[in-house]
C-alpha positions in Angstrom: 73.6 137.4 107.3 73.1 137.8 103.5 73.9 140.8 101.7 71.2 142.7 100.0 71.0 143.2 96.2 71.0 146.3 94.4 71.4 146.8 90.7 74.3 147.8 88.9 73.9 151.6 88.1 74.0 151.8 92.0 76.9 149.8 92.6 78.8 151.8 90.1 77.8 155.2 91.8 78.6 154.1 95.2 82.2 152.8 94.3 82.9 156.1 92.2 81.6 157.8 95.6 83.3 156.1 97.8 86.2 156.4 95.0 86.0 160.0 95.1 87.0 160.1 99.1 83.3 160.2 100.2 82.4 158.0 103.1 79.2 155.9 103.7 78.3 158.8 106.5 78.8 161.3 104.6 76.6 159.5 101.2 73.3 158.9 103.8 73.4 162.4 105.2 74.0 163.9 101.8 71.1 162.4 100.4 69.1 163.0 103.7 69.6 166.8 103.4 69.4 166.6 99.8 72.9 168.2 99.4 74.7 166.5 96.6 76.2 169.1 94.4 79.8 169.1 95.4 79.5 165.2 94.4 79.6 166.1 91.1 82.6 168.2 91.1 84.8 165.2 90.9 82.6 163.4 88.3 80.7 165.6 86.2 79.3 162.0 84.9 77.4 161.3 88.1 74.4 160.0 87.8 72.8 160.2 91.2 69.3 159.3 90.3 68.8 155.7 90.9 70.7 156.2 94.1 68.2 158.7 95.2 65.7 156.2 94.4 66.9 153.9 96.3 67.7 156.0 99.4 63.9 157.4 99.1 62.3 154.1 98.5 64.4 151.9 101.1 66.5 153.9 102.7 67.1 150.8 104.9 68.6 148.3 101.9 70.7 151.2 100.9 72.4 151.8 104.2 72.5 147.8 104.4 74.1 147.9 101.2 77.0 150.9 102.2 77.8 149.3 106.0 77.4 145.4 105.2 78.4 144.8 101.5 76.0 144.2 98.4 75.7 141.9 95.7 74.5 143.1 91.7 71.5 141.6 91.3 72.7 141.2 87.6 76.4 142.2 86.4 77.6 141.9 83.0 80.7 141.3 81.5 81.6 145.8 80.8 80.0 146.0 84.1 82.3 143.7 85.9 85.5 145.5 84.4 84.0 148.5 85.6 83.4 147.5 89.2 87.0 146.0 88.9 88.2 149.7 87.9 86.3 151.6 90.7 86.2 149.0 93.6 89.4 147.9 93.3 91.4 150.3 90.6 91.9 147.1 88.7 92.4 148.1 84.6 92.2 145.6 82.1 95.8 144.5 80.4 97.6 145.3 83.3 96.1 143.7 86.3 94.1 140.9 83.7 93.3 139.6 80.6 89.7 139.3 78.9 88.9 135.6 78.1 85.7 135.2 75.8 84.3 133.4 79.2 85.3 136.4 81.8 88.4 137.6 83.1 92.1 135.9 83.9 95.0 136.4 85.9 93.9 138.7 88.3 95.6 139.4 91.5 93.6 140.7 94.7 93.9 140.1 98.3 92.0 137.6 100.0 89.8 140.3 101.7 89.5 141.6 98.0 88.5 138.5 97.0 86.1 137.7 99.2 84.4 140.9 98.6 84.0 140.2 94.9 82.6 136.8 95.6 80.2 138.6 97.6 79.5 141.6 95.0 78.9 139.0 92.0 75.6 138.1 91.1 74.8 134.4 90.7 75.5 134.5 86.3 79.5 134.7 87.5 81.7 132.4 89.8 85.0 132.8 90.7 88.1 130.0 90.0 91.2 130.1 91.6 94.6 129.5 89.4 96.6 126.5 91.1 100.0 127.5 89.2 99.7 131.2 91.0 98.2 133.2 93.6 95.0 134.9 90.7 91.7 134.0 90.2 89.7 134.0 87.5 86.1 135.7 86.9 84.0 133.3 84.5 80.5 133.2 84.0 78.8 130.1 84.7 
C-alpha cells in the first residue's frame, strides 16, 4: 500500500503534535469537536489551518496520513532540517552536517530510516555511507 501525500505545512504540524505528546486519537477527535485550543499552549506558533483543511476536505487522507505514514508532496532543503528536528529531534551540527547537495553523516535507526525514505518526496533520495552506519539525504 502507498502512502498518501500531504504538503509540507501539514507534516510539520502533525510532528510538532505528535511532538508535543498528542496522539493520532486524540488529533482526529480534536479536530472533529473542534477543540484545539490547549494545542496551542505548548506552541503558541501553531498554525492549525491547513490541517483543518485537510481534516474538512478529506478527512480520510488525513487519518491515512496519521495511522499509515505520509510522504511531502514537495520538501525542501529548511523543510527537511525541520522534519529532521520534529520527527526525529535530529539538530543540525550535532547529529549532521549540511552539504551544498543535502545532508551528511546522519545516524538513525533502520525503522527511522525507513520512515524517512517514506516521508521524502521524489526531489530527495537517500545514500548510505559504506565506511559507517549514516546515511546521507541528497537531492537527486
Amino acid at each position: 500500500m502507498s502512502v498518501v501525500a500531504i504538503n509540507m505545512m501539514n507534516a510539520f504540524t502533525i510532528e510538532k503534535l505528535r511532538d508535543n505528546a498528542i496522539s493520532n486519537e486524540q488529533i482526529l477527535e480534536g479536530l472533529e469537536k473542534q477543540q484545539m485550543e490547549n494545542w496551542k499552549e505548548n506552541d503558541p506558533t501553531l498554525n492549525l489551518d491547513d490541517l483543518v483543511t485537510l481534516y474538512q476536505d478529506d478527512k480520510d487522507t488525513l487519518e491515512s496520513a496519521l495511522t499509515q505514514g505520509y510522504s511531502v508532496k514537495f520538501l525542501t532543503f529548511n523543510g527537511l532540517k525541520s522534519l529532521l528536528k520534529f520527527r526525529f529531534h535530529k539538530i543540525e551540527g550535532e547529529d549532521y552536517q549540511l552539504c551544498d547537495s543535502g545532508i551528511m553523516d546522519l545516524n538513525l535507526s533502520k525503522e527511522d530510516q525507513h520512515i524517512l525514505e517514506q516521508m521524502l518526496s521524489i526531489n530527495w533520495h537517500i545514500q548510505t555511507n559504506t565506511n559507517d552506519s549514516s546515511i546521507n539525504v541528497l537531492l537527486k
